[in-house]
KEKE-3310 file (N, C-alpha, C; in steps of 0.2 Angstrom, whole numbers, plus 5000, padded with zeros to 4 digits):
npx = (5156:5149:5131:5123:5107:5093:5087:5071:5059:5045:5031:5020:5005:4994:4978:4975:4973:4970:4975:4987:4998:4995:4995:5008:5013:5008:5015:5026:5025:5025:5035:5043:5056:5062:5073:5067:5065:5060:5055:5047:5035:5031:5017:5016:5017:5021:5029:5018:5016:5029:5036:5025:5026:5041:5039:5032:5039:5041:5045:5063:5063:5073:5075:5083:5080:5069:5067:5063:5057:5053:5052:5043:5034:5036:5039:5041:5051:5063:5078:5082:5081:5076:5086:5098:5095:5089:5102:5111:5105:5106:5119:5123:5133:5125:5115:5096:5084:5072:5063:5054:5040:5034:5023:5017:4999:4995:5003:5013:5014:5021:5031:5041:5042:5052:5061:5068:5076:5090:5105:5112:5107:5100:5103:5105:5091:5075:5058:5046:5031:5019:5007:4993:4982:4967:4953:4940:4925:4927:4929:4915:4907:4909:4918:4930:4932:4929:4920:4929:4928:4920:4925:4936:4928:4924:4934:4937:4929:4929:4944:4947:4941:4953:4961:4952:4948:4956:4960:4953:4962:4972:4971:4968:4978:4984:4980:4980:4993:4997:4999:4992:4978:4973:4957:4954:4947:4937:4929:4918:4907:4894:4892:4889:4889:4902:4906:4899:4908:4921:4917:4915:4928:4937:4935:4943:4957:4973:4972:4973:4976:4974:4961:4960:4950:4952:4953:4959:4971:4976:4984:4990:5007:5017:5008:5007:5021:5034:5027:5037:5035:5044:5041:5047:5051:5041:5031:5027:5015:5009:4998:4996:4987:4996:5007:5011:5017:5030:5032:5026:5015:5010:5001:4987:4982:4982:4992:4995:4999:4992:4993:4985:4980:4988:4985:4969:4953:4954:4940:4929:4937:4934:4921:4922:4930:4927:4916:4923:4930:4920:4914:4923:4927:4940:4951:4959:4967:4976:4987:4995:4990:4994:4988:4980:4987:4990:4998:5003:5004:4994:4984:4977:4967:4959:4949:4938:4924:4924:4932:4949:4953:4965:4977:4995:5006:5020:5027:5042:5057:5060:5055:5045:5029:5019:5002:5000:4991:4990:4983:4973:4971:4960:4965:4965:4960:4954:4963:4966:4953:4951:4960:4956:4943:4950:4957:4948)
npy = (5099:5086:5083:5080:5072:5071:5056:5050:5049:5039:5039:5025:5026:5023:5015:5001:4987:4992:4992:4995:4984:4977:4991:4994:4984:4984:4994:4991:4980:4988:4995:5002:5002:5010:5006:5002:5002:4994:4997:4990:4990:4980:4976:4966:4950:4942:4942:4947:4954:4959:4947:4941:4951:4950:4937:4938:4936:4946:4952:4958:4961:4958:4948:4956:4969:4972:4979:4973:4980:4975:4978:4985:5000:5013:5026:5027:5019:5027:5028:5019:5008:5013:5022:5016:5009:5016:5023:5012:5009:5020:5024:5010:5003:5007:5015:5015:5021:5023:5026:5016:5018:5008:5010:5003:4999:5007:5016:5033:5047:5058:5059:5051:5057:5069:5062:5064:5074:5071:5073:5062:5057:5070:5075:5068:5063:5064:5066:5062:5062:5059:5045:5039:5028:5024:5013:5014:5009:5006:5017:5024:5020:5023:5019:5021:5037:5053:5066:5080:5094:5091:5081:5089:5098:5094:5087:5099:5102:5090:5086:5072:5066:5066:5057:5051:5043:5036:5028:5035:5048:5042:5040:5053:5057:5053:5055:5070:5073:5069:5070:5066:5055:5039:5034:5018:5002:5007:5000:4995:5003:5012:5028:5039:5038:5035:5050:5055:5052:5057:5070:5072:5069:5078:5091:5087:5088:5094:5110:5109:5094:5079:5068:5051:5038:5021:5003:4987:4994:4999:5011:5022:5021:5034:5043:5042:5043:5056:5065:5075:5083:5086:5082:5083:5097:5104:5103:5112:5113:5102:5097:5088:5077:5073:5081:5092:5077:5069:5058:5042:5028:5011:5007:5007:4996:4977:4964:4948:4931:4916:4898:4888:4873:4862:4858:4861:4862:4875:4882:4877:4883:4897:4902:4903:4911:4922:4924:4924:4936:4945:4944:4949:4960:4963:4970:4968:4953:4941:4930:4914:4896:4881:4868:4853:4841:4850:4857:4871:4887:4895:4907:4921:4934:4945:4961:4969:4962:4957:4945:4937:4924:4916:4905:4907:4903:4891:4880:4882:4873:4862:4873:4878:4872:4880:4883:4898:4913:4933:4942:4957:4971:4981:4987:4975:4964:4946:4935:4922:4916:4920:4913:4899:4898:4901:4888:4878)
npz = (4903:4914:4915:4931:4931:4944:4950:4947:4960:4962:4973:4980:4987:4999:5006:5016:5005:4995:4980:4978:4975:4964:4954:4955:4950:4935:4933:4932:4922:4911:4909:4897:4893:4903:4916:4930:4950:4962:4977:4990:5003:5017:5028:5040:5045:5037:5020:5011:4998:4992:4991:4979:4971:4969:4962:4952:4935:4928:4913:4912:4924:4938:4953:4958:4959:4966:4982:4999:5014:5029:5043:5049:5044:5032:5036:5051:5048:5043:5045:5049:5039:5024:5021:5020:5010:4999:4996:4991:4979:4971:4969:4964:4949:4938:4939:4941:4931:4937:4954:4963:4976:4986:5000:5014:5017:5030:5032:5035:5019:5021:5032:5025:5013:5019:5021:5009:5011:5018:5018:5011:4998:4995:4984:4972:4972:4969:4973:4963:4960:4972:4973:4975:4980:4979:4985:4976:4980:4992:5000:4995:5001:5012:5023:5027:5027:5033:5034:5034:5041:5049:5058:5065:5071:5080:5087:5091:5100:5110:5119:5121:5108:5101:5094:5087:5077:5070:5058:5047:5047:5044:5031:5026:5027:5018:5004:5007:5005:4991:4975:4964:4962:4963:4957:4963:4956:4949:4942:4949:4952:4947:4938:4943:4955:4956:4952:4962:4971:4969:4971:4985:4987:4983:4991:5003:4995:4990:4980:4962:4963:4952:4949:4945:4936:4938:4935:4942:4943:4930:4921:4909:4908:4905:4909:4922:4930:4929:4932:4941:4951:4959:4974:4988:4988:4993:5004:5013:5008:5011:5021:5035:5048:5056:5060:5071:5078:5086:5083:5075:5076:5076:5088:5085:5077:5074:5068:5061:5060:5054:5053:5040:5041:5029:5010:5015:5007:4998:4993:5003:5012:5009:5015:5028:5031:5026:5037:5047:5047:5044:5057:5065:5060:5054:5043:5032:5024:5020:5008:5008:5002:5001:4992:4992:4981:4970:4961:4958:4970:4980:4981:4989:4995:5002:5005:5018:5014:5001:4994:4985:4976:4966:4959:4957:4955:4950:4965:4972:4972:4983:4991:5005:5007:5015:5020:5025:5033:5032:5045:5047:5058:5067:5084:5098:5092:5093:5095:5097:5095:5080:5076:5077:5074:5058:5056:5057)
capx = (5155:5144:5124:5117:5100:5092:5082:5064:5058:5035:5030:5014:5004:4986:4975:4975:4969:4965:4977:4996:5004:4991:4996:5016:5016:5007:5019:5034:5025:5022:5041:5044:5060:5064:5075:5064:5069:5056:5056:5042:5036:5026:5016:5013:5025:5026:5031:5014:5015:5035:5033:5019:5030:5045:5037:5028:5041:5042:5054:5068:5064:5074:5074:5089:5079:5066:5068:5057:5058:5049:5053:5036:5031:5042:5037:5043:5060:5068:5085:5087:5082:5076:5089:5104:5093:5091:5109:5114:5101:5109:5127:5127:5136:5121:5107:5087:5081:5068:5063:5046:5041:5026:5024:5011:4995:4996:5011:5010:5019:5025:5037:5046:5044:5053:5066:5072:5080:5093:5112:5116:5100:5094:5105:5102:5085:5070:5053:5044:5026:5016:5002:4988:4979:4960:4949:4934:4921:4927:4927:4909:4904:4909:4920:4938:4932:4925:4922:4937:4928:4915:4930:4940:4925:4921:4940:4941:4925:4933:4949:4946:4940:4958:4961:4945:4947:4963:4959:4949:4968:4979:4967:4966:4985:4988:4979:4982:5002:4996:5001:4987:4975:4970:4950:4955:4940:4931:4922:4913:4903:4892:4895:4883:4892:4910:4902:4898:4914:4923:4914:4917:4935:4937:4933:4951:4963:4975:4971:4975:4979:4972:4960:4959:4948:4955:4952:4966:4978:4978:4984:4997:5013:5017:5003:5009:5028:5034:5025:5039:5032:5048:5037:5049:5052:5035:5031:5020:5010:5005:4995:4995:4985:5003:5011:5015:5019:5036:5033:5020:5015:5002:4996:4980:4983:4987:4995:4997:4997:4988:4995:4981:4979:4988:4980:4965:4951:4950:4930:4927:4937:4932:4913:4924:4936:4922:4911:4929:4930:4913:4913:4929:4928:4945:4951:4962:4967:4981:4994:4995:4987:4997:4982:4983:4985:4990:5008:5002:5001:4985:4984:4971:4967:4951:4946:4932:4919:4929:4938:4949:4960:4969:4985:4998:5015:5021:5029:5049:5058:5064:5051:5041:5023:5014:4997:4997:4985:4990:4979:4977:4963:4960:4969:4961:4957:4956:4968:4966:4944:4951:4964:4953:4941:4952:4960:4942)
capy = (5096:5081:5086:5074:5073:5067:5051:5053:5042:5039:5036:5023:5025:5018:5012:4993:4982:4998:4990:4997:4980:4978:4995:4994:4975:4985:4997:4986:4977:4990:5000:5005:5004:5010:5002:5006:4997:4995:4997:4989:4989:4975:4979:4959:4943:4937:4948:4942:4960:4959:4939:4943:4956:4946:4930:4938:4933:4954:4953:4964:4966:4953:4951:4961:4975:4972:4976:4973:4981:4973:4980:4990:5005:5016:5033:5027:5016:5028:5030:5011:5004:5014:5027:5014:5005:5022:5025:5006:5008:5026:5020:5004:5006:5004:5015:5012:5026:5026:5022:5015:5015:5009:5009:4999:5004:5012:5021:5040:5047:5064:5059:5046:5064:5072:5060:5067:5079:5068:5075:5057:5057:5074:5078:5062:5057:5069:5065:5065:5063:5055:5043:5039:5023:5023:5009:5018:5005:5005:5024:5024:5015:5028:5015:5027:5045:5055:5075:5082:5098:5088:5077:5094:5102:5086:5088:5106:5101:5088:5083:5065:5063:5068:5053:5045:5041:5035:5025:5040:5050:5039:5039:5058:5061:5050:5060:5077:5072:5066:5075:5061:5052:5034:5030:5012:5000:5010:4994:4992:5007:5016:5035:5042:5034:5039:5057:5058:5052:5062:5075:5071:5070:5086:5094:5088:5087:5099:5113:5106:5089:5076:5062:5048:5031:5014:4996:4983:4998:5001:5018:5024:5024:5039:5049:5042:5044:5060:5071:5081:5087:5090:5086:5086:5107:5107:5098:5114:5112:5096:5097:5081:5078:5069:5087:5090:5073:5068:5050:5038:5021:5009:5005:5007:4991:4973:4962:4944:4927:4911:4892:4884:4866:4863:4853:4864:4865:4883:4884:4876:4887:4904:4903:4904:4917:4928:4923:4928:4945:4949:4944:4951:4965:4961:4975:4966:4945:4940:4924:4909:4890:4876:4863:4845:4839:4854:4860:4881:4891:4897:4916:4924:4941:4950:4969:4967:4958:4956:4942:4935:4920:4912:4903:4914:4902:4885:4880:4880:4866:4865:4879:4877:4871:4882:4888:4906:4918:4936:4945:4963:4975:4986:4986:4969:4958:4941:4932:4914:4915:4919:4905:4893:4900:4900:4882:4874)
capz = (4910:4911:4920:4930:4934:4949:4948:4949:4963:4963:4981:4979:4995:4998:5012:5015:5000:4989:4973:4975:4973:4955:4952:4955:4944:4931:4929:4928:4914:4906:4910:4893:4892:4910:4923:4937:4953:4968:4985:4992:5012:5019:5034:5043:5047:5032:5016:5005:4992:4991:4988:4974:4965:4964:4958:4945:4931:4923:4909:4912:4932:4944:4959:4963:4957:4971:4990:5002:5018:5032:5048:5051:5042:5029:5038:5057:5049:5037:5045:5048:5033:5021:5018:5018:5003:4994:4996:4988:4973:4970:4970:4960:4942:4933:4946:4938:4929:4940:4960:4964:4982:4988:5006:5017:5019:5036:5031:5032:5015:5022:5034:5020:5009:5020:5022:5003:5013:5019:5013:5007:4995:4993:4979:4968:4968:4968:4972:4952:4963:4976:4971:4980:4978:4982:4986:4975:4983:5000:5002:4993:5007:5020:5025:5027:5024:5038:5032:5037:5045:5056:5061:5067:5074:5086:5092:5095:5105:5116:5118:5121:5103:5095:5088:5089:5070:5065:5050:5044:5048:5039:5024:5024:5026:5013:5001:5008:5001:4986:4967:4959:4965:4957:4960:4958:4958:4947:4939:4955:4956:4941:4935:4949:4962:4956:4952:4970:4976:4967:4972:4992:4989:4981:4998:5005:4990:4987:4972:4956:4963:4948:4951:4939:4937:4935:4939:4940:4943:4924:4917:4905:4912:4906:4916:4932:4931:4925:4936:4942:4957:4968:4982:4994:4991:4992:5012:5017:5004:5011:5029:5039:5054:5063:5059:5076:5082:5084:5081:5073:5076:5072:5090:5084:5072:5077:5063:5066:5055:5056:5050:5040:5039:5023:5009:5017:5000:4996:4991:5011:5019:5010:5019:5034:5029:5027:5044:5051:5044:5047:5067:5071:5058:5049:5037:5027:5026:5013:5010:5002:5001:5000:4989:4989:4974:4965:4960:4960:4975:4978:4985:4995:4995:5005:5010:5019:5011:4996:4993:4980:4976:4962:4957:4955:4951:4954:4972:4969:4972:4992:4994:5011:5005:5019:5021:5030:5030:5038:5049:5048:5060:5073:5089:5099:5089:5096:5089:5098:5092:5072:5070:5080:5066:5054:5055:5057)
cpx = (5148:5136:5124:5111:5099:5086:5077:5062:5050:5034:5021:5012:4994:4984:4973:4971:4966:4971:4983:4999:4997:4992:5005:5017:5014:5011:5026:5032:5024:5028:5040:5051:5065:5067:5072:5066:5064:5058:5046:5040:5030:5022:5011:5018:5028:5024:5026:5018:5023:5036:5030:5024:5036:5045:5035:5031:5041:5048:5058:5067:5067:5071:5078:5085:5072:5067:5064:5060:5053:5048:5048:5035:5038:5042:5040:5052:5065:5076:5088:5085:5082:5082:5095:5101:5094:5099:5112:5113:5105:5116:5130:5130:5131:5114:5102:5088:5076:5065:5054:5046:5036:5026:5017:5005:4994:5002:5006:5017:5021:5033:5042:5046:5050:5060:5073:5078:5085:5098:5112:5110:5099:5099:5107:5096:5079:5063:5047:5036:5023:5008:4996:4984:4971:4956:4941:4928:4921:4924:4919:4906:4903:4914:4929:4938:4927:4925:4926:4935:4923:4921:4933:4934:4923:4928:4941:4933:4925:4937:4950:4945:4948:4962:4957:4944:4954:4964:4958:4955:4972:4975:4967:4974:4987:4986:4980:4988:5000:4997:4995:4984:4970:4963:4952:4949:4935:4926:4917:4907:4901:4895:4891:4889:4899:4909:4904:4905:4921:4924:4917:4927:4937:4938:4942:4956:4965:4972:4976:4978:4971:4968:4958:4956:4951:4952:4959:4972:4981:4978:4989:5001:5015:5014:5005:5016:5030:5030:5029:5040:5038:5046:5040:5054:5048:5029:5025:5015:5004:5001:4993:4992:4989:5007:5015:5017:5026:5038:5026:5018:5009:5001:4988:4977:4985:4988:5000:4998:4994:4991:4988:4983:4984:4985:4972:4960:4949:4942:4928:4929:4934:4926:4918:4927:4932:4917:4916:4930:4925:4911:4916:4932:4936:4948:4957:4966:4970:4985:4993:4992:4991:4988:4984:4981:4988:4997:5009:5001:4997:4986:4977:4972:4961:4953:4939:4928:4922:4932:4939:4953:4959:4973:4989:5005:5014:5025:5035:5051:5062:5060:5045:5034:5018:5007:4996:4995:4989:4984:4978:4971:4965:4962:4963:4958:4959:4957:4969:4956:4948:4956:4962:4948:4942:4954:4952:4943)
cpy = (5091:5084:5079:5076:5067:5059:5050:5046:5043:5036:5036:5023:5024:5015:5004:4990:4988:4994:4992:4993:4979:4984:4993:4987:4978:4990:4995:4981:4981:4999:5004:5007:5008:5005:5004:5000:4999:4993:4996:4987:4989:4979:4971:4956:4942:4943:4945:4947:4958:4948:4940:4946:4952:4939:4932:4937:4939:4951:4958:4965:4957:4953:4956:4969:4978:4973:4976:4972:4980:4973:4986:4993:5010:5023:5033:5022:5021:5028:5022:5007:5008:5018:5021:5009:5008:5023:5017:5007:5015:5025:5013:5009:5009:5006:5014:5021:5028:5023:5022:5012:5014:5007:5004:5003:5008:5016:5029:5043:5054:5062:5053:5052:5067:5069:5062:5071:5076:5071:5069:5055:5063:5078:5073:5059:5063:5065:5066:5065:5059:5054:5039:5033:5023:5019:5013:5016:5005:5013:5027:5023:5020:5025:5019:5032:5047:5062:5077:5086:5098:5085:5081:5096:5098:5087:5093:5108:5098:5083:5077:5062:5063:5063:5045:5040:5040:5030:5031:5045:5049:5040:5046:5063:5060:5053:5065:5077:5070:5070:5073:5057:5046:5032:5023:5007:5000:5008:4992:4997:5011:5023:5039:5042:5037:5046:5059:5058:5056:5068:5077:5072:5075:5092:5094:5087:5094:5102:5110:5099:5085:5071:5057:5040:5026:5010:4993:4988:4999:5007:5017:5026:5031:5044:5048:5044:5051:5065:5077:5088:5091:5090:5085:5093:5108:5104:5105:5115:5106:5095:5089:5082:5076:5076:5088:5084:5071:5061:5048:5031:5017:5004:5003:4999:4984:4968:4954:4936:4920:4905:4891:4877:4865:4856:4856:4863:4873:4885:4880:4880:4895:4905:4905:4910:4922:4928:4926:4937:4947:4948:4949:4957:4967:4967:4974:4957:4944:4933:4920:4903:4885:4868:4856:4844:4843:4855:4869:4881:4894:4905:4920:4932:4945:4958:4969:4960:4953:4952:4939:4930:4917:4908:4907:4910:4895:4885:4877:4874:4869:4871:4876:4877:4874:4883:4892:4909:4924:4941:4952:4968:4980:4981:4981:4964:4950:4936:4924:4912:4916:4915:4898:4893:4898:4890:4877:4870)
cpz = (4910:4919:4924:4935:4940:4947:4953:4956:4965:4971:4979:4985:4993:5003:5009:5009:4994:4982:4971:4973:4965:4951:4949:4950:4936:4928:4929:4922:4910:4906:4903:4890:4899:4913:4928:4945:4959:4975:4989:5002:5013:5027:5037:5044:5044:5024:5009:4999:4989:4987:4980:4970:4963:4961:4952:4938:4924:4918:4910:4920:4935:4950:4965:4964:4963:4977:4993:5010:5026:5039:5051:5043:5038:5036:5046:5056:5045:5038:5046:5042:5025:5016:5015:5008:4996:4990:4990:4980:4969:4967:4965:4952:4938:4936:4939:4937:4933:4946:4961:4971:4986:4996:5010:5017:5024:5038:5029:5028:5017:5025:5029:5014:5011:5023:5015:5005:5014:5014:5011:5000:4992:4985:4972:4967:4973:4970:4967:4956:4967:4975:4975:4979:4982:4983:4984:4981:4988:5002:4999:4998:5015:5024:5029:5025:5030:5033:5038:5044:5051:5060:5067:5073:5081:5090:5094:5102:5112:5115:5118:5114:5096:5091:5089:5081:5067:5060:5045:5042:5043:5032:5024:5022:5020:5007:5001:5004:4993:4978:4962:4963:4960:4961:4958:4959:4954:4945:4943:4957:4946:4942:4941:4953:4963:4955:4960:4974:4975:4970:4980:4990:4987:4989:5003:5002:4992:4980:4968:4958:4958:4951:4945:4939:4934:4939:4935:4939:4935:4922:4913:4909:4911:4909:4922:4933:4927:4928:4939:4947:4962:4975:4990:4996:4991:5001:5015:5015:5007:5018:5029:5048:5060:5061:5064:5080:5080:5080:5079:5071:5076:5078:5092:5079:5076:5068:5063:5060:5058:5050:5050:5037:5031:5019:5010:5008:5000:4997:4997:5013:5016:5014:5026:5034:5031:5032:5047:5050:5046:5055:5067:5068:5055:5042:5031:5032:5019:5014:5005:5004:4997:4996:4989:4982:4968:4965:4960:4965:4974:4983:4986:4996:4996:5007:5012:5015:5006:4995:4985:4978:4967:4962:4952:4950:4956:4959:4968:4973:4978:4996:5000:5009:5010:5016:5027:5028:5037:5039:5051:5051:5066:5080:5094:5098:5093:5094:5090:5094:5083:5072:5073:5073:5059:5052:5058:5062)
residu = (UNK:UNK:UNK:UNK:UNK:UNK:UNK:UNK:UNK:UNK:UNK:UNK:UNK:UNK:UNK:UNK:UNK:UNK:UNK:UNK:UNK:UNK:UNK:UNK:UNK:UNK:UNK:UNK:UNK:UNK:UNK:UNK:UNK:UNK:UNK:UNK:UNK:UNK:UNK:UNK:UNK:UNK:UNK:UNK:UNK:UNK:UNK:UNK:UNK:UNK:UNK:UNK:UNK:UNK:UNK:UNK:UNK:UNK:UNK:UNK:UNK:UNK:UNK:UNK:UNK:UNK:UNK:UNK:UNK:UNK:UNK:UNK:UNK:UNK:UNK:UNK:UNK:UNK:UNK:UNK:UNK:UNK:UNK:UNK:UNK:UNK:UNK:UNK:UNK:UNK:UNK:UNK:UNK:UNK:UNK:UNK:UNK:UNK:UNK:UNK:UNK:UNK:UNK:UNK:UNK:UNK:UNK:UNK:UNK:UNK:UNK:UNK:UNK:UNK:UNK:UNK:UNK:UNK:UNK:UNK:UNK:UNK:UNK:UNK:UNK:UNK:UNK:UNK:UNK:UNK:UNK:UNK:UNK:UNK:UNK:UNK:UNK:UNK:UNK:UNK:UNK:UNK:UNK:UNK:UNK:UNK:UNK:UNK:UNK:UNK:UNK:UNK:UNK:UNK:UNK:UNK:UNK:UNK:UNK:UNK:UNK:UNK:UNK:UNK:UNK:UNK:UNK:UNK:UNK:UNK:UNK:UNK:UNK:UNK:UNK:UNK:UNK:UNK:UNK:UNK:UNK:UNK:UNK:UNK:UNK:UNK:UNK:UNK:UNK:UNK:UNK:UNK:UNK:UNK:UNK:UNK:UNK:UNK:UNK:UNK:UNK:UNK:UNK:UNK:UNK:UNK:UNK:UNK:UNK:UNK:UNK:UNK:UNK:UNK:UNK:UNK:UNK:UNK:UNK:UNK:UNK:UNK:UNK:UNK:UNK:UNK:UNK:UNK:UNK:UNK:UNK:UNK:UNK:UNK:UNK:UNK:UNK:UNK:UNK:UNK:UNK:UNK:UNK:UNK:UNK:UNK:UNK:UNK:UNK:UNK:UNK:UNK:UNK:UNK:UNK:UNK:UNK:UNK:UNK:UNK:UNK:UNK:UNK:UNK:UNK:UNK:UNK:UNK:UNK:UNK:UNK:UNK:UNK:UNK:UNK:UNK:UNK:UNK:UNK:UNK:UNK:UNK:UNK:UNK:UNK:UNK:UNK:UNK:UNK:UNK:UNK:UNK:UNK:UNK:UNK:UNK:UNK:UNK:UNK:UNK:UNK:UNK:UNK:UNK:UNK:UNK:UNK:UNK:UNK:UNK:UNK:UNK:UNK:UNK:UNK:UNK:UNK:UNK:UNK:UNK:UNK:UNK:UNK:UNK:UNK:UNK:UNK:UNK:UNK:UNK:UNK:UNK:UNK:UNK:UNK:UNK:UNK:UNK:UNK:UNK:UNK:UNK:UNK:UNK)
# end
């Protein structure tokens, strides 16, 4: 009688701009011989990360092998999108040895754990472990880490503060679930530094969950995949501060896009980019740039301070020469001051 085994599927989760989509390109380039098949989920208007991965020109990955779900958050659409996706990628003749599913930043990976359970899924594809993407630099910073048992002791103080921090949440849940946790970044900070932070996150990890340094989202594929975890028989292991809530939604987030000028020159409008961000406190700023003159798409990519662009691929033929930029912060942002801003 013929066995079959479940197929493992890695649930990438990470707070905005910390390196999931440089993490998930690096381990398609570096399969092994794997058919791995991604499920990627955008959280703005327009689909920069899903865009980026299927342009990037992997051998052996199409674009069939890509979806990208763009209807919010994985953790509040499972039953409309994600599950019937599972279900296809499961089902074809020829399913992927292995499911890669990186979710938005402000996705919490329990409730998309917990969706394993599903009878049309839970008996074909297993959770092998949920990986964690950290923005070492940022959270150095103090930027998305509150201590957990100050944070608790301020809400069992007054109920007003109970979700005075919900960046600080999303970033603590997303670890809490976590089997592995990637310092990514780590080029940006000495041994002291990483030492310390370390050390800080230790405090809310699970016991024996691994922490490991990287930049540019480079490990060995074999340490990330092959974990094994089963973590969705394993769910009370994993405490979330959205436990009891029935539902979870990001109006604490706005997410919005901005036409620029095209033709715009890059190296004039960054000085702006970053005066916008630092006014209006901006926590992530992504898209593309349309150049005169050039025949590559120019791509844009901030956290905070941080920013970074290049040319990534030429502009396809019939393909709309835009320049968008999306816009991604806390609830308020004033979104006619940043594209008056932005469009100079």
């Amino acid at each position: 009688m013929k066995t079959f085994r479940k197929i493992p599927a890695t649930v990438v989760t990470g707070f905005l701009g910390a390196g999931k989509t440089t993490l998930v390109r690096h381990l398609l380039e570096n399969a092994e011989g794997r058919r791995i098949a991604l499920i990627v989920n955008e959280f703005g208007d327009i689909g920069v990360d899903g865009e980026l991965l299927a342009s990037c020109g992997i051998a052996g990955c199409s674009e069939d092998d890509i979806v990208e779900l763009s209807n919010g958050c994985l953790c509040c659409t499972v039953a409309d999108e994600f599950l019937p996706t599972m279900e296809a990628l499961i089902n074809r003749p020829n399913p992927p040895d292995h499911i890669v599913i990186e979710t938005s930043g402000l996705a919490l990976p329990k409730p998309l754990v917990q969706a394993f359970h599903w009878p049309e899924i839970r008996s074909r594809v297993t959770v092998d472990g949920v990986v964690a993407v950290v923005d070492a630099a940022a959270v150095a910073e103090g930027r998305f880490a509150d201590d957990p048992d100050a944070v608790q002791a301020q809400r069992e103080a007054d109920d007003a503060l109970d979700h005075d921090n919900p960046l600080e949440e999303v970033f603590e849940d997303q670890i809490l679930c976590a089997d592995m946790v990637l310092l990514n970044k780590a080029d940006l900070l000495d041994d002291t530094a990483l030492a310390g932070l370390e050390e800080q996150l230790k405090a809310t990890l699970r016991p024996g969950v691994k922490m490991v340094r990287t930049d540019h989202g480079r490990i060995d594929v074999n340490v990330l995949l092959g974990l094994d975890a089963a973590a969705e028989d394993d769910l009370a292991a994993r405490p979330s501060h959205h436990d009891e809530e029935e539902d979870h939604d990001h109006e604490d987030f706005d997410s919005f896009h901005v036409d620029i000028v095209p033709g715009t020159d890059p190296e004039a409008l960054e000085p702006r980019l970053l005066a916008v961000i630092k006014e209006h406190d901006i926590l992530r700023l992504k898209g593309f740039l349309a150049i005169e003159g050039k025949e590559m798409r120019h791509v844009v990519q901030a956290v905070g301070q941080r920013l970074e662009r290049y040319y990534d691929r030429p502009w396809r033929p019939g393909e709309e020469r835009a320049s968008r930029l999306v816009v991604i912060g806390r609830h308020g942002l004033d979104r006619e001051a940043i594209a008056a801003a932005l469009q100079g």
